[in-house]
KOLSEKE-722193 format. One record per residue: x, y, z of N, C-alpha, C in turn. Coordinates in steps of 0.001 Angstrom, whole numbers, plus 500000, padded with zeros to 6 digits. Example, Ala and Ser with C-alpha at 12.3 -4.5 7.8 and 13.67 -1.06 7.14 Angstrom:
513190494310507800512300495500507800513200496700507800512850497750507080513670498940507140512900500030507870
// end
This chain:
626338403668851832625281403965852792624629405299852447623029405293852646622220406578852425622661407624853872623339408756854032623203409270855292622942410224855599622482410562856640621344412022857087622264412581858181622922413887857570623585414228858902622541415728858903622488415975860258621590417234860897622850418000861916623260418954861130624058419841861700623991421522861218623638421909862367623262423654862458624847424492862073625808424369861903627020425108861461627367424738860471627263425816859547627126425547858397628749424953857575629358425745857653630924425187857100631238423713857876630495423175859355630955421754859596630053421071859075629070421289858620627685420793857607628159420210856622629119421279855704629308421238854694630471420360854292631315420388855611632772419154855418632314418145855813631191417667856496630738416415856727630185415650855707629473416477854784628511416088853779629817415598852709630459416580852536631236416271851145632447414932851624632775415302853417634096414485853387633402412686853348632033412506853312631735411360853836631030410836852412631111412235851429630697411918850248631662411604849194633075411731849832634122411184849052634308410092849218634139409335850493634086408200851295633250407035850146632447407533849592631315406711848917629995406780849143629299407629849807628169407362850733627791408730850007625956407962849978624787408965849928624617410253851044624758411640850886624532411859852235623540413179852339623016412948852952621978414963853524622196415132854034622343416426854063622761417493855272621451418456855778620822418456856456619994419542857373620813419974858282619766421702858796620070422262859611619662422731860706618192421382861166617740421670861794616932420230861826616411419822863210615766418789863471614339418562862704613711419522862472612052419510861626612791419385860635613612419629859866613945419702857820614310417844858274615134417520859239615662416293859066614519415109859291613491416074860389612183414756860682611420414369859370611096415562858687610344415182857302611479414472856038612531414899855973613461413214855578613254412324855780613281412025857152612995410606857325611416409960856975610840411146857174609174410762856671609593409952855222610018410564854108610027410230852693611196409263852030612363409301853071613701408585852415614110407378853238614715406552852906615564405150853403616618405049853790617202405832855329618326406038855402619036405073856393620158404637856213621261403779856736621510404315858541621822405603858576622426406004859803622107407541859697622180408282860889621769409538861078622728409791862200623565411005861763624686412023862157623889413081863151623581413132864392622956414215864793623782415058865993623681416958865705624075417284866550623021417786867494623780418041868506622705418851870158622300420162869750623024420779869520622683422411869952622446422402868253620637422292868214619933422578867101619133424002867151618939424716866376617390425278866392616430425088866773615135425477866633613915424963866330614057423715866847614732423184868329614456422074869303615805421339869208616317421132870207617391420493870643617403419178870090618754418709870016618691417254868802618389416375870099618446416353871212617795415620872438616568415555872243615797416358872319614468416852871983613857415275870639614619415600869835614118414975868519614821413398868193615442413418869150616071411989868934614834411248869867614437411793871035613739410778871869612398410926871308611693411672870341610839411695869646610883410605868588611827410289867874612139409599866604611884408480867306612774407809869045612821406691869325611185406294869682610802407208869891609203407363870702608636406790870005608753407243868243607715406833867226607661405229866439609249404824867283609385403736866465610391403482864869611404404755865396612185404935864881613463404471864613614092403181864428615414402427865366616597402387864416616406403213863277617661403225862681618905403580863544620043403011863107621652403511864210621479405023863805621764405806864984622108406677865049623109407794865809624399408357865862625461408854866495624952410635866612625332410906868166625510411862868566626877412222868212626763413805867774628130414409867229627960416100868322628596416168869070628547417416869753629429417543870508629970419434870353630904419905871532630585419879872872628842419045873712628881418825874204629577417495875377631023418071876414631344416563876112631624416422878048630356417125878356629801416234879980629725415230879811630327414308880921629572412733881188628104412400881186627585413814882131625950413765881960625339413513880547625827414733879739625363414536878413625492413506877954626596412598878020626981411001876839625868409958877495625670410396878940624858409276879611623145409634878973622953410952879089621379410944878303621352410791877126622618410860876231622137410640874991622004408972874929622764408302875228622790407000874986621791406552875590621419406960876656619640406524877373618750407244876558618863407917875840617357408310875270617503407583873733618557406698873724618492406307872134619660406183871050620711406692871736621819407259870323622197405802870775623177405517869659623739403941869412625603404420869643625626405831869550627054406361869376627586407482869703628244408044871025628114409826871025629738409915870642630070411037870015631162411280869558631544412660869732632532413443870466632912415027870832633597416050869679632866416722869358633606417377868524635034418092868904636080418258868112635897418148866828637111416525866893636802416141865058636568414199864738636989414710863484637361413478863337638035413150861976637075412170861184636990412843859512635953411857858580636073410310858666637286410194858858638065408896858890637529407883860034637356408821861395636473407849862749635083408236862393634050409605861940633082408828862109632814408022861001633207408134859939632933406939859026632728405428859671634054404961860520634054404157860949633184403305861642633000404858862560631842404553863954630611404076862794630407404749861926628984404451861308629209403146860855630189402824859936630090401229859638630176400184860669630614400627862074630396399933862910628948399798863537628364400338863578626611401117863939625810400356863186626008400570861332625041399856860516625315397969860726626292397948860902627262396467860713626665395645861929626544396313862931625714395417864057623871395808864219623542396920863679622008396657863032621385395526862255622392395539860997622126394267859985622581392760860644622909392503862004623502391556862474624859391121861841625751391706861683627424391671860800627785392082861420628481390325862061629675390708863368631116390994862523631146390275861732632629390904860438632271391824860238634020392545860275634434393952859292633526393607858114634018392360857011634002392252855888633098391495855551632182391791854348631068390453853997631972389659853342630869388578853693631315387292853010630127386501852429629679386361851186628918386025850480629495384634849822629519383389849842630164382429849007631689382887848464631942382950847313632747383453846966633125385102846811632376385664847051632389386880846969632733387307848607633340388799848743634209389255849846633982391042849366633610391412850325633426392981850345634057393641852073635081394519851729635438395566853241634682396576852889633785396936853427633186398267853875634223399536853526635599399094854512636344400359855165636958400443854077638282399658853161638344399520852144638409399435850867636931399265850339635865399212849618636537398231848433637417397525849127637847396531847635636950395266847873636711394448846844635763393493846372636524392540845492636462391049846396637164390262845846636556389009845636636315388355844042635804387410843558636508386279843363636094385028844254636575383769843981638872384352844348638802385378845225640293385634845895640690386885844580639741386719843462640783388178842858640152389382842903640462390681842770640001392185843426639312392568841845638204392644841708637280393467841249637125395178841272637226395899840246637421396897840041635931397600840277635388398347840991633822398732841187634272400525841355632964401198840860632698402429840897632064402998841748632037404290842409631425404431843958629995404000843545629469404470842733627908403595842715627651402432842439628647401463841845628717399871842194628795399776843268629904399866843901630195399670845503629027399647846187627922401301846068627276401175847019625876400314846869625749400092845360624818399372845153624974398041845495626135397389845781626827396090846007626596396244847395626343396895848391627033396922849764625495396780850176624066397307849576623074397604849922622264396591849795622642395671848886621923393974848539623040393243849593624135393595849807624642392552850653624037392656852451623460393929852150623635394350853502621749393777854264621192393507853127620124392632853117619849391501852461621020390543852427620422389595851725619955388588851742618765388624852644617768387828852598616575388162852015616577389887851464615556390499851052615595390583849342614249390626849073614015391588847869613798392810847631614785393726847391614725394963847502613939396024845746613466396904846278612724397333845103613888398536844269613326398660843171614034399498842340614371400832843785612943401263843781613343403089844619613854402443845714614001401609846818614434401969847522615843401636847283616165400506846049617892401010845533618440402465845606617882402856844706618151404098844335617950405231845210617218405431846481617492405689847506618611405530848514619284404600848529620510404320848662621628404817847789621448405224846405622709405564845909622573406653845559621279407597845542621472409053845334620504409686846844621938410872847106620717411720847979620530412436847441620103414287847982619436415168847549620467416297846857621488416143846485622901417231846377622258417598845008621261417121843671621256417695843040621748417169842123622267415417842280622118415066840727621046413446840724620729414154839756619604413404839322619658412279838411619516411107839026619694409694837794618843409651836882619675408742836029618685408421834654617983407510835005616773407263833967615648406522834292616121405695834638617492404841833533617651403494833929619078402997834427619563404335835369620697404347836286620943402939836847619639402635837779620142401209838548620176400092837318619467399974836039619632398609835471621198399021835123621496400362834755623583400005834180623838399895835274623735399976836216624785399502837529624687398243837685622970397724837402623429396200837751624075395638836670624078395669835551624669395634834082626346395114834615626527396288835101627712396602835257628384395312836279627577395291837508628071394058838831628115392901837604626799392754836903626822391423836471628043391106835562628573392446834742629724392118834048631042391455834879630910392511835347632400392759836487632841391392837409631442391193837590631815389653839068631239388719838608630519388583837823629080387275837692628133387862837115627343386693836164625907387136835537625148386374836694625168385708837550623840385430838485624248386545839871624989387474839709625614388207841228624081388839842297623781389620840927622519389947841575620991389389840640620687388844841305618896388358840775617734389364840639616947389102839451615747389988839137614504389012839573614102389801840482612434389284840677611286390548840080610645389642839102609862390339838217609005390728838935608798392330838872607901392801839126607824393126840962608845392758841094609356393124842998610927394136843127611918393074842209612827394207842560614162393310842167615111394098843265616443392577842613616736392112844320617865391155844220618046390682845086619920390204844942620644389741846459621898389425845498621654388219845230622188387892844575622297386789843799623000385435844405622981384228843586623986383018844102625385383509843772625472383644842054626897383799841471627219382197841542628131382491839989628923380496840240630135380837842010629746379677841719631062379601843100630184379742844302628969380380844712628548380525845735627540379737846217628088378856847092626555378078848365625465378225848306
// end
């Protein structure tokens, strides 16, 4: 998953970003609601981590703005605010999730795969593609019942066609999904070795090329 967390303290900024970046996941970190609004102007993100007590406008402030504009990605409140009042306005003005600090990487991870998982309509933990089988939580991948060996950028490139697959997805907004802004920069032709790679690993039909649109997942032998 691409993820946007907006948190003003900087050392919990910084364990969120990395602990959720060990996890497998794309992630940004802002420190303030305006750096995080113009993100979302330019990037394709999965879920958004937001805390209350922002700068430059309260994450209340900017969440019911985002919902205002037509904004409906899942998104979880993360704050030491932990009134009843507060859980009740955040969830009325929009959040999908409020959570009290301080949390373990381990639950909100969770909460988020639970968040994206009922956005994309995925009432299973686990996809299920024909023969193919992916856990989120997990991250093992099992073909026709045997476990497939994948790399965090297989995984997430695997998780991002499954997680639409009824769509044709384009090169950038792949790759929007598997790199955020931390500062490393893919090669031109990063996503064709990754798909290279699925097609070795599980199947040459796993994921499909539509010329000149993008890829898509695929049938694969074995699959409906």
């Amino acid at each position: 998953m691409r993820l946007l967390v907006v948190e003003d303290d900087v050392l919990l900024g910084e364990a969120l970003a990395t602990g959720l970046r060990q996890l497998g996941h794309a992630v940004d970190w802002f420190g303030d609601g305006a750096q995080a609004d113009a993100a979302l102007a330019v990037a394709s993100f999965d879920a958004v981590v937001l805390d209350l007590g922002l700068p430059r406008g309260d994450g209340m402030v900017w969440l019911r703005r985002w919902r205002e504009r037509g904004l409906m990605l899942p998104l979880l409140i993360l704050t030491a605010r932990d009134g009843v009042e507060e859980r009740v306005q955040g969830l009325d003005a929009g959040a999908d999730d409020f959570l009290v600090k301080p949390i373990t990487i381990d639950e909100l991870a969770a909460r988020l795969r639970a968040l994206v998982r009922r956005a994309a309509g995925q009432a299973q933990a686990a996809w299920q593609h024909g023969a193919l089988q992916y856990d989120p939580a997990t991250k093992v991948v099992l073909w026709k019942g045997a476990k497939v060996d994948l790399t965090g950028r297989e995984l997430a490139l695997l998780e991002a066609l499954l997680s639409q697959s009824q769509r044709v997805l384009s090169k950038a907004h792949l790759l929007e999904k598997l790199y955020d802004w931390s500062g490393v920069e893919p090669e031109s032709n990063a996503l064709e070795v990754h798909i290279h790679h699925l097609r070795r690993k599980i199947d040459p039909q796993i994921v499909r090329t539509v010329r000149g649109v993008g890829y898509a997942i695929g049938s694969g032998e074995g699959i409906a």
